[in-house]
C-alpha positions as CSV (number, residue, x, y, z in Angstrom):
1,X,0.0,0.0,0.0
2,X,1.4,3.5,-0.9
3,X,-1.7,5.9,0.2
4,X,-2.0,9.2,0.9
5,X,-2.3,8.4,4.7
6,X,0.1,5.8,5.2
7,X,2.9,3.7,3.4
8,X,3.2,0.2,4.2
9,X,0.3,-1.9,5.0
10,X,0.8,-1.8,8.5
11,X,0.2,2.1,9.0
12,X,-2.2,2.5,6.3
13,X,-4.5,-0.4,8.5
14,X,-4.0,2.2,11.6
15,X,-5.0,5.3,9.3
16,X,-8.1,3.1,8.8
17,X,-8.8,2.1,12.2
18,X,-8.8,5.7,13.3
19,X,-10.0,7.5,10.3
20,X,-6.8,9.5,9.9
21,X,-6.9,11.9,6.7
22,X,-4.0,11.8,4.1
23,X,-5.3,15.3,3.0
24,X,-3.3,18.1,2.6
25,X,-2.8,21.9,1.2
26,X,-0.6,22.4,-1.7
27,X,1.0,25.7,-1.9
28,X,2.0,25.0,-6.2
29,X,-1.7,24.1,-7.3
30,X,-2.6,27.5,-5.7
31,X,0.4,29.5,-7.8
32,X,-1.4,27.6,-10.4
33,X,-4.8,29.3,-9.9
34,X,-6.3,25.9,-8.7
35,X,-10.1,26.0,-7.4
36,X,-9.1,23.1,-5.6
37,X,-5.7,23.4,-4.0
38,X,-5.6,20.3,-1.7
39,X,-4.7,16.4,-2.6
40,X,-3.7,13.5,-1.4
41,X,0.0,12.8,-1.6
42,X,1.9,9.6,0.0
43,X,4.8,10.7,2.2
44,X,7.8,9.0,-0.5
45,X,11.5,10.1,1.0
46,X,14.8,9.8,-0.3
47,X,15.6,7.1,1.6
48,X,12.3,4.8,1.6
49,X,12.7,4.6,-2.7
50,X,16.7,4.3,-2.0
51,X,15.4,0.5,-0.7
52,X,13.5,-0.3,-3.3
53,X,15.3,1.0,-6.4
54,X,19.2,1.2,-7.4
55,X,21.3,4.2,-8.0
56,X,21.2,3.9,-11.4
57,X,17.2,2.9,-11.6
58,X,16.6,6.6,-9.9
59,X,19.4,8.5,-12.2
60,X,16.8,11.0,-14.3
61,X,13.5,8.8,-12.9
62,X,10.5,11.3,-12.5
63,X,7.5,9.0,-12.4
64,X,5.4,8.9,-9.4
65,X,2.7,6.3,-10.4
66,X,5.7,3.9,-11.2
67,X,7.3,4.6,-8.0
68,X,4.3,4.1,-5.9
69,X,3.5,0.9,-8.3
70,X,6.9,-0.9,-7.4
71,X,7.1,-0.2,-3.7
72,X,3.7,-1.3,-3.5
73,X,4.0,-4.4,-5.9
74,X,7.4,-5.2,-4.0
75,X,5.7,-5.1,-0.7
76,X,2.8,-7.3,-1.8
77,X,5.6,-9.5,-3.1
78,X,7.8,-10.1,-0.3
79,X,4.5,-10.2,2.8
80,X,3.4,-12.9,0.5
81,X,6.6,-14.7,1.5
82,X,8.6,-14.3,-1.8
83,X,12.0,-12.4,-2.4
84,X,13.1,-10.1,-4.6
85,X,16.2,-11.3,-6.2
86,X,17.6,-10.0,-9.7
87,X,19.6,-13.1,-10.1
88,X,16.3,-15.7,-9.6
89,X,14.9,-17.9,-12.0
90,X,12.4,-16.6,-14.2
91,X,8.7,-17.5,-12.6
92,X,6.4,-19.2,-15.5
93,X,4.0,-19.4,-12.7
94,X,3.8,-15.8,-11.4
95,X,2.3,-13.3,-13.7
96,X,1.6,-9.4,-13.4
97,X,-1.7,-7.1,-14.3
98,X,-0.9,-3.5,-12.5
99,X,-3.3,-0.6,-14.0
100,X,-3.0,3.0,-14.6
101,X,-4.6,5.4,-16.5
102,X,-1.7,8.2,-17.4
103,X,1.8,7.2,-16.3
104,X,4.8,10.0,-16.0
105,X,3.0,12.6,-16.7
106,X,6.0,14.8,-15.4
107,X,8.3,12.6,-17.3
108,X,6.8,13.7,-20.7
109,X,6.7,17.2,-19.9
110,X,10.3,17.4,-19.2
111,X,10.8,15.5,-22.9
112,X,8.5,17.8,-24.4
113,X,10.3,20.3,-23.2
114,X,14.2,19.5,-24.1
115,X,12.3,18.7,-27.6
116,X,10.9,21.8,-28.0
117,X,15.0,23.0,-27.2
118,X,16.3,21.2,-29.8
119,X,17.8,18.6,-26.9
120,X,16.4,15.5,-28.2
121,X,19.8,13.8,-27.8
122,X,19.4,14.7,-23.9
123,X,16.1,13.0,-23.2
124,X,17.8,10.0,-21.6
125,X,17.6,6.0,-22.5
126,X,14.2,6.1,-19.8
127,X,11.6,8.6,-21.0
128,X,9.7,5.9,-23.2
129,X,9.5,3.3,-20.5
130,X,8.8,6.5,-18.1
131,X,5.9,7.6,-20.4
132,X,4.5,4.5,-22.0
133,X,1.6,3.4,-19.9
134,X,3.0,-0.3,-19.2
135,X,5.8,1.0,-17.7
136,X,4.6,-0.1,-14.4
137,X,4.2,-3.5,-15.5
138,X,7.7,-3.4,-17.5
139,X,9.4,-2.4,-14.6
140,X,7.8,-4.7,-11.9
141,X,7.8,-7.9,-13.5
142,X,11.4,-7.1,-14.2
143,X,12.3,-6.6,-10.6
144,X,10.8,-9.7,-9.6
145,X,11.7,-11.8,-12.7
146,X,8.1,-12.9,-13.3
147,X,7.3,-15.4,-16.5
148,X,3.7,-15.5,-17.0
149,X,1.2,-12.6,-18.7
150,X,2.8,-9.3,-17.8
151,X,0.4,-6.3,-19.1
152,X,-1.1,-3.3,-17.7
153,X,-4.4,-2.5,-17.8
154,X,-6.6,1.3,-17.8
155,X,-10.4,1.7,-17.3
156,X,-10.3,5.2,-15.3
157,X,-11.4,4.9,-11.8
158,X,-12.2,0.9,-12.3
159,X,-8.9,0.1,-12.9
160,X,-7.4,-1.5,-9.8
161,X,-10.6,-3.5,-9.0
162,X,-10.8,-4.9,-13.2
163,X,-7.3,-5.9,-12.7
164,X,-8.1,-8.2,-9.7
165,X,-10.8,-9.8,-11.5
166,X,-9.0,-10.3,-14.6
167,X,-5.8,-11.0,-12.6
168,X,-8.9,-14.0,-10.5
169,X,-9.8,-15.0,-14.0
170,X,-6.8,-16.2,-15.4
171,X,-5.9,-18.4,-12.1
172,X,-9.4,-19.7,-12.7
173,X,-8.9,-20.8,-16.1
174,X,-5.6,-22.4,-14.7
175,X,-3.2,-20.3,-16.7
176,X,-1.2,-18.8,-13.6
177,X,-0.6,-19.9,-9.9
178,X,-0.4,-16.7,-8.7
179,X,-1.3,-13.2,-10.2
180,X,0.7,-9.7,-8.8
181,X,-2.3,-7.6,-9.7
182,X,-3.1,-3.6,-8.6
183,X,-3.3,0.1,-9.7
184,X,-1.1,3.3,-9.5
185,X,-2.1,6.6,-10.1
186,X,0.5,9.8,-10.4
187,X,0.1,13.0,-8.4
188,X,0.3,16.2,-9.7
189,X,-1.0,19.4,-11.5
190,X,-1.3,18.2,-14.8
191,X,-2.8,15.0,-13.8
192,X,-5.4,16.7,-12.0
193,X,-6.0,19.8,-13.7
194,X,-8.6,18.9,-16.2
195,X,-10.5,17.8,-13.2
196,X,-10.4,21.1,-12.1
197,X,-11.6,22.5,-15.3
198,X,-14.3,20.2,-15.0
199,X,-15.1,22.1,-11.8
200,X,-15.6,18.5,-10.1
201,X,-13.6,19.0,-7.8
202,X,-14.3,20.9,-4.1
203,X,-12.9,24.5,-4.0
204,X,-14.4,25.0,-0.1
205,X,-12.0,23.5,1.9
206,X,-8.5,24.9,0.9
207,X,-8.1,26.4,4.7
208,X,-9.1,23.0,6.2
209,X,-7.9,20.3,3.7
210,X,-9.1,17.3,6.0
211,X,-12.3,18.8,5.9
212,X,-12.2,18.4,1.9
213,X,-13.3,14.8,0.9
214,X,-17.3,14.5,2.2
215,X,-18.6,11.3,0.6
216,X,-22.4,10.9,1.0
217,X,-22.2,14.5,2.9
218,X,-24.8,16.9,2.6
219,X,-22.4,19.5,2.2
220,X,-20.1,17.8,-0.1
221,X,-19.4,19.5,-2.8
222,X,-16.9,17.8,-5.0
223,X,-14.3,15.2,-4.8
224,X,-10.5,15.7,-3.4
225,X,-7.6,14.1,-6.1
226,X,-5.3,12.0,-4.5
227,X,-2.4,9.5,-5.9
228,X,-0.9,6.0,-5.1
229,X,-1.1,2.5,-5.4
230,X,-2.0,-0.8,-4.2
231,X,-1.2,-4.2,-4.7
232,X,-2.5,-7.6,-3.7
233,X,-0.7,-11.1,-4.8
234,X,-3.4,-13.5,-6.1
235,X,-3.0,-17.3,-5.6
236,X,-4.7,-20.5,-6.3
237,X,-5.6,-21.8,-3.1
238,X,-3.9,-25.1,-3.6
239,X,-0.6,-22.9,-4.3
240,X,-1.0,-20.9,-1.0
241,X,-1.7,-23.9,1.3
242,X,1.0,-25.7,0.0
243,X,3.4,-23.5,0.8
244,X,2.0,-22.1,4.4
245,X,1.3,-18.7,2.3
246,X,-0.5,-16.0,5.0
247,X,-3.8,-15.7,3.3
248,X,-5.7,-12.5,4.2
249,X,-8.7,-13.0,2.3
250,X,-10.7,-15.2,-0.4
251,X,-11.8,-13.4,-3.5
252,X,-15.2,-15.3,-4.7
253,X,-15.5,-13.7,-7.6
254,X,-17.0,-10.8,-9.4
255,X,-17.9,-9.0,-12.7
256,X,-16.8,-6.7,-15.0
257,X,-19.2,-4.5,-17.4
258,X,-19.9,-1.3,-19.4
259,X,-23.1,0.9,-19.3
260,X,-22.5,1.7,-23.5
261,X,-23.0,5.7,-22.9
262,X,-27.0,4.9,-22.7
263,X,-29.9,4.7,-20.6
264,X,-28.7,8.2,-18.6
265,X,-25.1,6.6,-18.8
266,X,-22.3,9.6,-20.2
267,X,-18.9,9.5,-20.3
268,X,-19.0,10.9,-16.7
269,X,-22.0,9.5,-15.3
270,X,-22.9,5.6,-14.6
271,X,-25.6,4.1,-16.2
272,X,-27.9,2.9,-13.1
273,X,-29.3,-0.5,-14.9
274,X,-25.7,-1.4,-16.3
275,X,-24.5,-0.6,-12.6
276,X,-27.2,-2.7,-10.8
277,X,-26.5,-5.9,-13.5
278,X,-23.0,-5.5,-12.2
279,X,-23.6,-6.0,-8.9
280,X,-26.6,-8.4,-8.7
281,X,-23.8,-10.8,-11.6
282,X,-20.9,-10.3,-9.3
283,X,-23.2,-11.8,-6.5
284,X,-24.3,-14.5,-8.9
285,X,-20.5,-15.4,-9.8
286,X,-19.2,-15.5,-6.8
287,X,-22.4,-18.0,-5.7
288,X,-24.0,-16.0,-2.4
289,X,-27.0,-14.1,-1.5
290,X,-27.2,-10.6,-1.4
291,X,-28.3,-10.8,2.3
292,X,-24.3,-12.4,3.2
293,X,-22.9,-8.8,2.3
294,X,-21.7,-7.8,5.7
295,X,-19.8,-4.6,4.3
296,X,-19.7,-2.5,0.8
297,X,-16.8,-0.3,0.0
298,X,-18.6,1.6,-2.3
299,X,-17.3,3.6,-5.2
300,X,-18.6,7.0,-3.6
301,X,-16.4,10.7,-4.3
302,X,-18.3,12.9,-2.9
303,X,-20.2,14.0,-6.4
304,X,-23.8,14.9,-6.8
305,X,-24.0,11.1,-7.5
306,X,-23.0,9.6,-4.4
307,X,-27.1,9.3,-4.0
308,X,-27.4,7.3,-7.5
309,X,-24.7,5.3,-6.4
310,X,-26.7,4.3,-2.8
311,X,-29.9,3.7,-5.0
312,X,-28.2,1.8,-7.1
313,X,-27.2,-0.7,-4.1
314,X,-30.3,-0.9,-2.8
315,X,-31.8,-2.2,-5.9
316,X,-29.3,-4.7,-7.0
317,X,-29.4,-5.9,-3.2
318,X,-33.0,-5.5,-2.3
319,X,-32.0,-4.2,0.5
320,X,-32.5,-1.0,2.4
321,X,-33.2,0.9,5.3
322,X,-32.5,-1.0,8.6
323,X,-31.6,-4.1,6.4
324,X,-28.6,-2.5,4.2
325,X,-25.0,-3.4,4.4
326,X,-22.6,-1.7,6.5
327,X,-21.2,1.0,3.6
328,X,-17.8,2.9,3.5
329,X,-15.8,5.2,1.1
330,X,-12.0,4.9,1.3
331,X,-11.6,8.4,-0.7
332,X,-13.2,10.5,2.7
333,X,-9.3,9.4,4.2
334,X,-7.2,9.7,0.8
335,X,-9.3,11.5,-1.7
336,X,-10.0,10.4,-5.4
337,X,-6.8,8.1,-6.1
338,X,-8.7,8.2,-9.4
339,X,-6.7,4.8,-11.3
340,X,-5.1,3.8,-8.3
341,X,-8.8,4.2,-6.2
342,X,-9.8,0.7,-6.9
343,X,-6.4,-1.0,-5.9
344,X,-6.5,1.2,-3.0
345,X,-10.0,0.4,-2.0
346,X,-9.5,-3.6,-2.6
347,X,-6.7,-3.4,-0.2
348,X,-8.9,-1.2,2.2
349,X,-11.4,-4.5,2.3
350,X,-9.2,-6.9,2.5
351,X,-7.5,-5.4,5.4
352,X,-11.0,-5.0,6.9
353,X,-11.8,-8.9,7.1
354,X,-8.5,-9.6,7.9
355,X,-8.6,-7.0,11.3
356,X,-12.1,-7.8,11.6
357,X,-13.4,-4.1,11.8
358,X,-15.7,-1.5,9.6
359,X,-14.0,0.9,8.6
360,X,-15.4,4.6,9.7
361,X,-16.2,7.1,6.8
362,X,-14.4,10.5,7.9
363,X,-16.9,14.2,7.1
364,X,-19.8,12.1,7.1
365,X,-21.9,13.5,10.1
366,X,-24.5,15.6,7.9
367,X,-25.7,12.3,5.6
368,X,-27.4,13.8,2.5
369,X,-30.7,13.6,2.7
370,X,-31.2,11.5,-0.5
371,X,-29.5,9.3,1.2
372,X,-31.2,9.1,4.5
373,X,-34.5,8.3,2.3
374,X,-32.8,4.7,1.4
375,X,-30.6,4.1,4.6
376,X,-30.4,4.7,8.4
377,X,-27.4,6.8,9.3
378,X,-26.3,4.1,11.6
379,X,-25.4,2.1,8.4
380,X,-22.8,4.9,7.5
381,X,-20.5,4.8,10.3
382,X,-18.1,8.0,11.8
383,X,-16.1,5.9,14.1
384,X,-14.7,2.4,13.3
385,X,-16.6,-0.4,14.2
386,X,-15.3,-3.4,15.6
387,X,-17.1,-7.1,14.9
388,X,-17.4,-9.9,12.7
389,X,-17.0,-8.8,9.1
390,X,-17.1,-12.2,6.7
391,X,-17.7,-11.0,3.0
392,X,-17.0,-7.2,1.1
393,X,-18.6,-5.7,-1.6
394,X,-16.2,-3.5,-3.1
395,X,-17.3,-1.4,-6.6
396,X,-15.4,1.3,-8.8
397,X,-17.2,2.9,-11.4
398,X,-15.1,4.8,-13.9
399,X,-15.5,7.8,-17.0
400,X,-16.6,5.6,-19.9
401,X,-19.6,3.9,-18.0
402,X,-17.5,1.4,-17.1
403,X,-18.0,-0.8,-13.9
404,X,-16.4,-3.4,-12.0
405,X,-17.6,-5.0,-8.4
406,X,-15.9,-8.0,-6.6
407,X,-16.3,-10.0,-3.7
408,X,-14.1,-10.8,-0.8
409,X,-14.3,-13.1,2.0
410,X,-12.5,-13.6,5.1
411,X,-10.7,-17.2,5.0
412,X,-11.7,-19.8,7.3
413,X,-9.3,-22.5,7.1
């Protein structure tokens, strides 16, 4: 996990427990003429990428996606007991889908502008793996030496939560042992100006910047960007017990679809009956009953349609009020990680079974009142929530109408 409110699984799982916000103020989107001048950037030093990458790997490397990519695909990597050697034997059995949706962003605009110098001779032997978007993968499955598929996948927001399920699908089909699978997302101005344009993002909380992200708030009024990754290690369950893997979680299954731009469905807004078939055919994949949904981690950003996307659960479930899940939004703690949100987000649920807890949803306290129409308050908890937790729902939904929803479990041996 490399989130704007921790590094490293282990503090990220305590910025969950406590509902600690990675938000902050940023002093260059505001010389900029940002509306929105706050974000969600991990805490990356020196000395924390110095263990991860070489010398000469970081000699003219300005890509944050594929930084926060590696350190999270490495640390996925070696907690799932396996090292990181560049002399090992190449892995036929270990394969890698890791998503993005624009990779060194800052990369390129230093090329473009040495080019527009006349210094194309200066733009350095990395700037196309820097800038072609599967450099993450490129670079990952060459730290780790790994044999099987290697591509990168990009569906906007659904990224990270498609490349689990296509990451589950090929161990299914018994093409792969294990699958390295997750999202990264860079940080910066022009990654996130055009959302700015767009005026979707919140311009009221530049003075208080933990204040900023307000899924299913009354008063929200747009979403916070943020950056990072996260990374999971997929494995066939006969692989894992045979070699006395730590297993956080099952995955059960899930589905992956597209509204087609119709029925109400944009290139920026879901289509509700495409949405609803994705949920109620992830349930029907992974063989359970909507009523064994303990918790969703919903998709949620703190738009106008947070209520749509409520709705939307409550139909494909056919459940509400006093019956409805448990429902949380990782972005009120790290802010739209837009392609790395569903990476993020699947890590988020996993950790959840794992520590047994619900995760609280932070500038929640004023629930719109759409919202209170289709679910009791008390199913949108402010403070974490201890108890047992035995299956997720977690959902992305990107720009393009496209939608992904799978299904964890906690493993019972």
């Amino acid at each position: 996990m490399v989130a704007p409110n921790g590094v490293g699984v282990s503090q990220f799982t305590e910025a969950l427990k406590n509902g600690t916000s990675g938000i902050t103020f940023h002093q260059q989107l505001k010389d900029l003429n940002f509306s929105c001048q706050i974000g969600g950037i991990p805490n990356v030093t020196d000395e924390l990428q110095s263990k991860y990458f070489t010398d000469l790997q970081l000699r003219g490397f300005n890509s944050s996606g594929i930084l926060y990519g590696c350190i999270a695909g490495i640390d996925a990597w070696k907690d799932a007991g396996f090292y990181m050697n560049p002399d090992s034997e190449l892995d036929y059995d270990t394969g890698l889908i890791f998503g993005t949706g624009t990779s060194g962003v800052e990369k390129f605009r230093e090329a473009i502008y040495k080019l527009d110098d006349g210094q194309v001779r200066r733009l350095g032997s990395t700037v196309v793996i820097q800038t072609m978007a599967s450099g993450i993968s490129a670079y990952l499955s060459g730290m780790l030496g790994l044999g099987n598929q290697v591509t990168t996948n990009s569906s906007a927001c659904t990224t990270g939560t498609e490349a689990v399920l296509m990451g589950y699908d090929r161990i299914k089909s018994g093409k792969a042992k294990r699958m390295l699978v997750g999202s990264c997302s860079d940080h910066g101005p022009y990654v996130w100006g055009g959302f700015d344009a767009m005026r979707v993002m919140t311009y009221k909380h530049n003075g208080d910047p933990e204040k900023g992200s307000r899924p299913m708030s009354a008063s929200a009024s747009g979403f916070v960007p943020g950056s990072g990754a996260g990374a999971l290690v997929l494995e066939s369950l006969e692989s894992a017990l045979e070699r006395g893997a730590n297993i956080y979680a099952e995955v059960l299954g899930g589905e992956v679809n597209s509204g087609g731009q119709r029925q109400g469905g944009t290139l920026t807004a879901p289509n509700p009956e495409a949405v609803q078939r994705c949920i109620k055919n992830a349930l029907k994949q992974s063989k359970i009953n909507s009523s064994e949904i303990d918790v969703i981690n919903g998709h949620l950003t703190a738009t106008s349609k947070d209520a749509l996307e409520i709705e939307n659960w409550t139909k494909a479930l056919g459940r509400k009020d006093g019956d409805f899940p448990f429902i949380n939004s990782t972005k009120s703690l790290v802010g739209h990680c837009l392609a790395a949100a569903g990476a993020i987000e699947c890590v988020a649920s996993v950790i959840q079974l794992k520590e047994q807890f619900v995760a609280p949803n932070l500038n929640c306290e004023d629930l719109h009142e759409d919202i209170k129409e289709l679910i009791p308050t008390s199913k949108v908890p402010t403070q974490s929530i201890n108890g047992n937790v035995d299956i997720v729902a977690k959902a992305s939904f990107g720009f393009g109408d496209v939608n992904a929803c799978v299904l964890f479990k906690q493993f019972i041996p």
